[in-house]
C-alpha positions in Angstrom: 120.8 37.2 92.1 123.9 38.9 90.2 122.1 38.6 87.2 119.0 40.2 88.3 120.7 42.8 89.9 122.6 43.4 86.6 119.7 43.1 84.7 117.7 45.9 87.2 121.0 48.0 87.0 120.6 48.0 83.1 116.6 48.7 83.1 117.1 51.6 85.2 118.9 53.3 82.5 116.4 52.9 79.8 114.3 56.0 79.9 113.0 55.9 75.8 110.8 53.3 74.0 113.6 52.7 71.7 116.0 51.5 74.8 113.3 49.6 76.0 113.0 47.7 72.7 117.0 47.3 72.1 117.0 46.0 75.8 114.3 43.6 75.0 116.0 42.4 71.9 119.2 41.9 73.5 117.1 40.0 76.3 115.6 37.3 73.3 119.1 37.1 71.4 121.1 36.0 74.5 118.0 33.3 75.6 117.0 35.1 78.9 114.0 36.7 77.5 111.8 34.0 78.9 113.8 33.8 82.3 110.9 35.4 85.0 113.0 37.2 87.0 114.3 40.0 83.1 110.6 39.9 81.6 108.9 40.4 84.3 111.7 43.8 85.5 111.3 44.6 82.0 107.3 44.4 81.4 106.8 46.2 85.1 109.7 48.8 83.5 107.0 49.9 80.4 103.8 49.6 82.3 104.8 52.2 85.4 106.7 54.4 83.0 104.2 57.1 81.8 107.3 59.0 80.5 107.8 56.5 77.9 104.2 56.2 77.4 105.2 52.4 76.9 102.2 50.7 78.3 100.8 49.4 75.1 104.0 48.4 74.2 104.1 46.4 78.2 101.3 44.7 76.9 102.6 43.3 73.7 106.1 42.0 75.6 103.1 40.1 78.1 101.2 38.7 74.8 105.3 37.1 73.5 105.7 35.2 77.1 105.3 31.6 76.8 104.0 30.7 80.6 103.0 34.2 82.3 102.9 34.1 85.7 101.2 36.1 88.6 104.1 38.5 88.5 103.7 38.9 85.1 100.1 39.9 85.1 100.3 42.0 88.2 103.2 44.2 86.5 100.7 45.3 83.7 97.8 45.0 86.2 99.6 48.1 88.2 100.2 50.3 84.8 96.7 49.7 84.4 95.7 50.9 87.2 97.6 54.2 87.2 96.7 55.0 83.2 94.4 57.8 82.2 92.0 54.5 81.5 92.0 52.6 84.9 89.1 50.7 83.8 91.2 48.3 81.4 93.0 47.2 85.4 89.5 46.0 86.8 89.1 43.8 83.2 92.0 42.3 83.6 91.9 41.5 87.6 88.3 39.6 85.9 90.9 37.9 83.1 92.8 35.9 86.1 90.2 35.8 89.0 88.3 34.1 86.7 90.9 31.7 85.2 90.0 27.7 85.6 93.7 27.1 85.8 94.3 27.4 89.5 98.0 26.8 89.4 100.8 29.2 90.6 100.9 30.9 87.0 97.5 32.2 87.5 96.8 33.2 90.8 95.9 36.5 91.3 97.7 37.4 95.1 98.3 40.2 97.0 99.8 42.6 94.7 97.1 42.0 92.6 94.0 42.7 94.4 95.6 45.6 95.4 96.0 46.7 91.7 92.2 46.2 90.9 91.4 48.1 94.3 93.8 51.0 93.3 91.2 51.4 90.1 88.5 50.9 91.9 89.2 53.7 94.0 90.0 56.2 91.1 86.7 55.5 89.2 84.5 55.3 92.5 83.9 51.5 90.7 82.1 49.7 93.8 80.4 47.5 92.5 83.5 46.5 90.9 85.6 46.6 94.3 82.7 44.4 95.8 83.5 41.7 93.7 87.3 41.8 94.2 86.2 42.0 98.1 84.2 38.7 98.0 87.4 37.3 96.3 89.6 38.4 98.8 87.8 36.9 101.1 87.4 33.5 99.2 91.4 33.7 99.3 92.1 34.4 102.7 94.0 37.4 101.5 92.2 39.6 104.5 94.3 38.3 106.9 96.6 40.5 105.6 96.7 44.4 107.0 97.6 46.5 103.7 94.9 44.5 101.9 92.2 45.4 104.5 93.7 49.1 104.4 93.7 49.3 100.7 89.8 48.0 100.8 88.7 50.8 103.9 90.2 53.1 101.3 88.1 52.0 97.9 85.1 52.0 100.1 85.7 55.5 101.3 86.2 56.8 98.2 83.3 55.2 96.7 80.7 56.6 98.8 80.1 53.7 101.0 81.5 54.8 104.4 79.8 52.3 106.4 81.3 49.5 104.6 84.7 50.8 104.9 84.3 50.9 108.9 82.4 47.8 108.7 85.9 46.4 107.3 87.6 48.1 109.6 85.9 46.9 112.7 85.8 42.9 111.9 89.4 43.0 110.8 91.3 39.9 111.9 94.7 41.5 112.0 96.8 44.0 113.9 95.1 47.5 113.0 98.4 49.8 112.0 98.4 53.4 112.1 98.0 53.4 108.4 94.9 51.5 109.3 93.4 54.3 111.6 94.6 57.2 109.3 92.9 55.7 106.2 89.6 54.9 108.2 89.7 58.8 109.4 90.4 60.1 106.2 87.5 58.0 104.7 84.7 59.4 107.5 86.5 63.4 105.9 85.7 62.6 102.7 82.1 61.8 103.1 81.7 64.8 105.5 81.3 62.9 108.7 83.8 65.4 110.7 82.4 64.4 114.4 83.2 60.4 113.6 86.4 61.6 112.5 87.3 63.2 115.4 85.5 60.7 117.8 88.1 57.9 115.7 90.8 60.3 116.5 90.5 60.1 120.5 89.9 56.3 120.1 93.2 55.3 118.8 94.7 57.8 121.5 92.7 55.6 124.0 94.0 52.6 122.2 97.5 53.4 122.9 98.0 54.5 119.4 99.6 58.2 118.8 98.6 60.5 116.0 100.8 61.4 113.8 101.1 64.4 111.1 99.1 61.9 108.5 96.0 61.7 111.8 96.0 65.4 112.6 96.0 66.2 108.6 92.8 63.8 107.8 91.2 64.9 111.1 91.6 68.4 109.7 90.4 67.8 106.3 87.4 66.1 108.3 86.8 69.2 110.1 86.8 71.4 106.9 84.6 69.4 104.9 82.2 69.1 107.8 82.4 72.9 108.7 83.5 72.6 112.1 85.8 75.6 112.1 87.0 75.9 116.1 87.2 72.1 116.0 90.1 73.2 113.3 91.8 75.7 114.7 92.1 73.8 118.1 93.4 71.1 116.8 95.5 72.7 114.6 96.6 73.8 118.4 96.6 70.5 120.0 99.0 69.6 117.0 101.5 72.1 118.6 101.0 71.2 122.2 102.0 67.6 121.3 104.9 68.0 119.3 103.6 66.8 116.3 105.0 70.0 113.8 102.1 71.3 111.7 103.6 71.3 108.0 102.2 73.2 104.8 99.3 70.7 104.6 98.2 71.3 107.8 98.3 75.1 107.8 96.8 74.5 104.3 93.7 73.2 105.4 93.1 75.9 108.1 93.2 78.3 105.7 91.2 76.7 103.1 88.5 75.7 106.3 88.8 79.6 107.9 88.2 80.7 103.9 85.4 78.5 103.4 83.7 79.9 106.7 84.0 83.7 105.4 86.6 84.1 107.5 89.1 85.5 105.0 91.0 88.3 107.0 92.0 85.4 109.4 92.8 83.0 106.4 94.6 85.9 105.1 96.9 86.1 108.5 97.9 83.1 108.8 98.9 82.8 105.7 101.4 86.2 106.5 102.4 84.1 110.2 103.5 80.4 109.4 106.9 79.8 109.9 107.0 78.8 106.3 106.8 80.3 103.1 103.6 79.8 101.8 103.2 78.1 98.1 100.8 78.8 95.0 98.6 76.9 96.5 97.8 78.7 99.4 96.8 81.9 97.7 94.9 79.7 95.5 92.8 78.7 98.1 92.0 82.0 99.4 91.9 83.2 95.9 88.9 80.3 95.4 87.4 81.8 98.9 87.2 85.3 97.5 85.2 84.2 94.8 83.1 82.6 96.6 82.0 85.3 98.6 82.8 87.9 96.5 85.5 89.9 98.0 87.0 91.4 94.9 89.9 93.1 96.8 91.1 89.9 98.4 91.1 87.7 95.0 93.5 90.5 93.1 95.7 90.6 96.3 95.9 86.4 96.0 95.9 87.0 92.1 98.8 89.2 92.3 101.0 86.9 94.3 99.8 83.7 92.1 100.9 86.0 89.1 104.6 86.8 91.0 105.1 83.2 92.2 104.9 81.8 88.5 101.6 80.3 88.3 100.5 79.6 85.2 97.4 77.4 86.3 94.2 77.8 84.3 92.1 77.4 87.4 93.7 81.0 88.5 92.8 82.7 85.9 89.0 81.3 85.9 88.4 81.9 89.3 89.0 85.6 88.9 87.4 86.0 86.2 84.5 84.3 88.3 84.9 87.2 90.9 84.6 90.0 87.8 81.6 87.8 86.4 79.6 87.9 89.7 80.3 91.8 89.7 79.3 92.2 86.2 83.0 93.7 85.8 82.8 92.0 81.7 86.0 94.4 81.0 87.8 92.7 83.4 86.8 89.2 82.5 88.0 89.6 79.2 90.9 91.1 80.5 91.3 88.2 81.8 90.7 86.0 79.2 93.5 87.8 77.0 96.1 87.2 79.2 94.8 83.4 79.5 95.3 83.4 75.3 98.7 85.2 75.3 99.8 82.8 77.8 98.5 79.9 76.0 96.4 78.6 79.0 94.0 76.4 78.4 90.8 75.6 80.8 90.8 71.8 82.4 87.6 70.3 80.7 85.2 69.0 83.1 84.6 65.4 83.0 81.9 63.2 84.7 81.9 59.4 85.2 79.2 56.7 86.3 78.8 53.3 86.6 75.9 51.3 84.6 75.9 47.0 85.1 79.6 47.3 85.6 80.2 49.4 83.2 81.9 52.4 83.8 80.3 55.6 81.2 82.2 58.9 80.6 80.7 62.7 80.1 82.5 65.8 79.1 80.9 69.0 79.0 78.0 69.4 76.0 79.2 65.8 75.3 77.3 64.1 72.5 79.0 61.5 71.9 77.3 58.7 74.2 75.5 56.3 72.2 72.8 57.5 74.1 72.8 61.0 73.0 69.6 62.0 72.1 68.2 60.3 75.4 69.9 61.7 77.5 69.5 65.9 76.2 65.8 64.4 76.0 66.0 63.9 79.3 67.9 67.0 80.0 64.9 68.8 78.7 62.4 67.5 81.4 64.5 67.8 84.0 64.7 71.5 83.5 61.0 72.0 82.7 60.5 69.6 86.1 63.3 71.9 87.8 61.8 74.8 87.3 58.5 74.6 88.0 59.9 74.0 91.5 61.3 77.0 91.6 64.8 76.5 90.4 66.6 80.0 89.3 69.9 78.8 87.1 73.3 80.6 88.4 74.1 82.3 85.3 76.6 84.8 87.1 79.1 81.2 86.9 79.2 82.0 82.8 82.5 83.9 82.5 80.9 85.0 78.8 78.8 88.6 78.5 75.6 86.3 76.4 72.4 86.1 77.4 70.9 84.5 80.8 69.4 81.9 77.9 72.8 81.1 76.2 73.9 81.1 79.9 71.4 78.6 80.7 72.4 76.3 78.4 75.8 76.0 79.3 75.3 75.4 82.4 72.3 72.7 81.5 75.2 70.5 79.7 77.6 70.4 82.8 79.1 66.4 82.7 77.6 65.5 86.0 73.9 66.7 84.9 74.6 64.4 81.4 75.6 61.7 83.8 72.9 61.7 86.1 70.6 62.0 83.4 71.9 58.7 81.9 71.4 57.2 84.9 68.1 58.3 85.0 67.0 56.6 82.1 69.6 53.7 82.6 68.3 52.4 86.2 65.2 51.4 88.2 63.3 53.8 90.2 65.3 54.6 93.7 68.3 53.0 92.6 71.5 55.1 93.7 72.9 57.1 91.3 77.1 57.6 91.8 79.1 59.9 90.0 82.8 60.6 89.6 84.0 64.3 89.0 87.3 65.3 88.1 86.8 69.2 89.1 85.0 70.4 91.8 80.8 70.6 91.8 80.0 73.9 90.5 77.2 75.9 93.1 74.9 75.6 90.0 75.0 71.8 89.3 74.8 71.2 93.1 71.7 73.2 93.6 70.2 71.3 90.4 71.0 67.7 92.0 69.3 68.5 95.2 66.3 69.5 93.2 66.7 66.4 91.2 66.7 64.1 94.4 63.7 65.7 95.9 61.2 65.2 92.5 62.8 62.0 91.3 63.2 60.2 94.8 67.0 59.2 94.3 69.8 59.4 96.3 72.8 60.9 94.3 76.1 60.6 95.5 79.2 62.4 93.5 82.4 62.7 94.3 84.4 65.5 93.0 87.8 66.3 93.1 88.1 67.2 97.3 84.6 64.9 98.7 81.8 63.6 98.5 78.4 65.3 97.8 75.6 62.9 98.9 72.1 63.8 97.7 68.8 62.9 99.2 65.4 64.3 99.2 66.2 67.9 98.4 69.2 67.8 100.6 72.8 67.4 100.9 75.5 65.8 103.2 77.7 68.9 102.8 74.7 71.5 103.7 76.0 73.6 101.4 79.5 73.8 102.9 81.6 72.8 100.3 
């Protein structure tokens, strides 16, 4: 136990790749490399260290070990799962599940479903969460509580609600508070704010009491679903039972009181907390403004962004979005100077979906896709289709003074449109499409993928970076509160 504890003591203070290597070395030339307890610290030490960027590097010291075992695999397993390429995790869950040698070395447990689950959840991966499911299940490993939490969460964020309550309802152990928080936080997401709440009095019932964690998914439930004095009173109710409200919470009442149009009162609270507020909060009323249009309240949250520090590309784009609706082009480029003088730098939009397990990724105008030339040709009729029922592209979104063709034609090549068009051509008729967004839907995309629901007869289900958009027959789950 002294040994390990030295041997932790010495890995915490390796913070370079060049560290990491001497401590390896000095590992293999005093004969405890291959001791489990150093090369595993040391392997888990470069696969969670994004600093060191030593992941590949995590992978090599795995390739040198003589007998790996499940500690050993679960330590890159985890890196995996929080790299910019999750994907690589959920390959290398399929390595050991599928492993004849059922002996200790190779026996994917705990740690490691959870690893593949934590991926599957990032890249909205279900039918690749199914199959570590079924596994779990093989193994016995839902008898225990963070797994079936950790699986109620990858459904949730998948898209697939009704599978995460399913879970929730037949499990076999104690339900936690985690338990109850994750399952409300997964009915927010998908926009089903009453079930939220509804969950919320049941644990109460149940003899289980909210905490800050219930009251904040409860809220987010309520702002995805629209249900403004739902908010607001239990933004009270909070109060009345002790629980404090912290940033989060006030957060969310302003970003579900700016949503609703309801700006001046967004704009109050934001003056009455008992806290200072943060960038964030006049970002959120800043993205509220543009929304509707209220050019006076976007350059008072501008102004305080721009006094706080904030240096966020999104800050800049969303007034410039205000000026663009208005037609104010001076002012967008304006704008757009000061973005080059500072050197900031737009977030590119990026879009993924899942085709026979296999997970395919879009930028914006991407042409990269093997499938190219399919897909744009598919582009093409689904704007001739698109049109000719009566779709009117939102060109006012182009920050650039071009014409309302050029305009077009950006918007036509937005990630999530490329993805769904792949999946067009890449599936049966009626199957599900799902897609994974990094940035929030734009108003133009979303009003293109109800359109594209209705004429093609799919369902389309995308989840950007705050919920889910579900998609069906010329309608969606959000009804246009978003």
């Amino acid at each position: 136990m002294a040994s390990l504890i030295h041997v932790e003591s010495l890995l915490q203070k390796c913070n370079s790749l060049i560290q990491i290597k001497q401590f390896q070395a000095h590992l293999i030339t005093t004969g405890k490399f291959q001791s489990h307890p150093s090369r595993t610290k040391l392997i888990e030490l470069c696969a969670l260290s994004p600093a060191a960027g030593n992941l590949s590097f995590a992978a090599e010291i795995f390739r040198q070990v003589n007998a790996p075992k499940t500690n050993d695999w679960n330590a890159i397993l985890r890196g995996l799962a929080q790299s910019p390429n999750p994907t690589n995790a959920i390959t290398w869950f399929r390595t050991i599940s599928r492993s004849p040698q059922k002996i200790d070395a190779l026996t994917p447990d705990e740690v490691t479903v959870l690893g593949a689950l934590s991926a599957c959840s990032q890249l909205g991966a279900v039918r690749q969460g199914e199959i570590v499911h079924r596994y779990i299940v093989d193994e016995k490993l839902d008898m225990n509580g963070i797994v079936c939490n950790a699986l109620i969460d990858m459904y949730g964020k998948c898209g697939f609600v009704d599978k995460a309550y399913l879970v929730f309802n037949k499990m076999s152990c104690k339900k936690t508070l985690i338990t109850w928080n994750t399952m409300i936080m997964a009915f927010a997401m998908n926009g089903d704010g009453y079930k939220a709440l509804d969950l919320l009095d049941q644990m109460v019932l149940e003899g289980m009491l909210p905490d800050d964690v219930s009251y904040l998914s409860a809220l987010c439930a309520c702002n995805h679903a629209g249900l403004v004095e739902e908010g607001v009173r239990l933004l009270d109710t909070m109060i009345e039972c002790r629980v404090k409200p912290n940033v989060k919470h006030y957060g969310t009442v302003v970003d579900l009181l700016g949503r609703a149009g309801r700006l001046q009162e967004a704009y109050d609270i934001i003056n009455s907390m008992p806290m200072m507020p943060d960038i964030v909060f006049w970002q959120t009323l800043l993205g509220a403004s543009k929304t509707y249009g209220n050019v006076e309240m976007a350059e008072i949250a501008s102004k305080k962004l721009v006094e706080m520090g904030s240096n966020a590309s999104g800050d800049f784009v969303l007034l410039s979005n205000v000026y663009a609706a208005q037609q104010r082009w001076h002012d967008v480029g304006r704008v757009r100077e000061t973005m080059k003088n500072s050197d900031v730098r737009k977030v590119p939009g990026f879009s993924y979906t899942e085709i026979d397990g296999n997970m395919h990724k879009f930028v914006n105008a991407d042409q990269s896709h093997p499938n190219s030339k399919e897909i744009y040709m598919k582009l093409d009729e689904i704007r001739f289709k698109i049109k000719a029922y009566g779709y009117d592209a939102e060109t006012n979104l182009v920050l650039h003074d071009i014409g309302d063709e050029d305009k077009e034609n950006v918007l036509n090549f937005h990630s999530e449109k490329l993805a769904v068009a792949y999946s067009l051509i890449s599936t049966r008729d009626g199957t599900p499409i799902h897609v994974i967004k990094n940035l929030r839907i734009c108003v133009d995309c979303h009003a293109v993928l109800k359109i594209i629901s209705k004429i093609y007869s799919r369902e389309i289900i995308v989840r950007d970076r705050a919920r889910f958009h579900r998609f069906k027959e010329g309608e969606c789950s959000c009804r246009d509160y978003w």
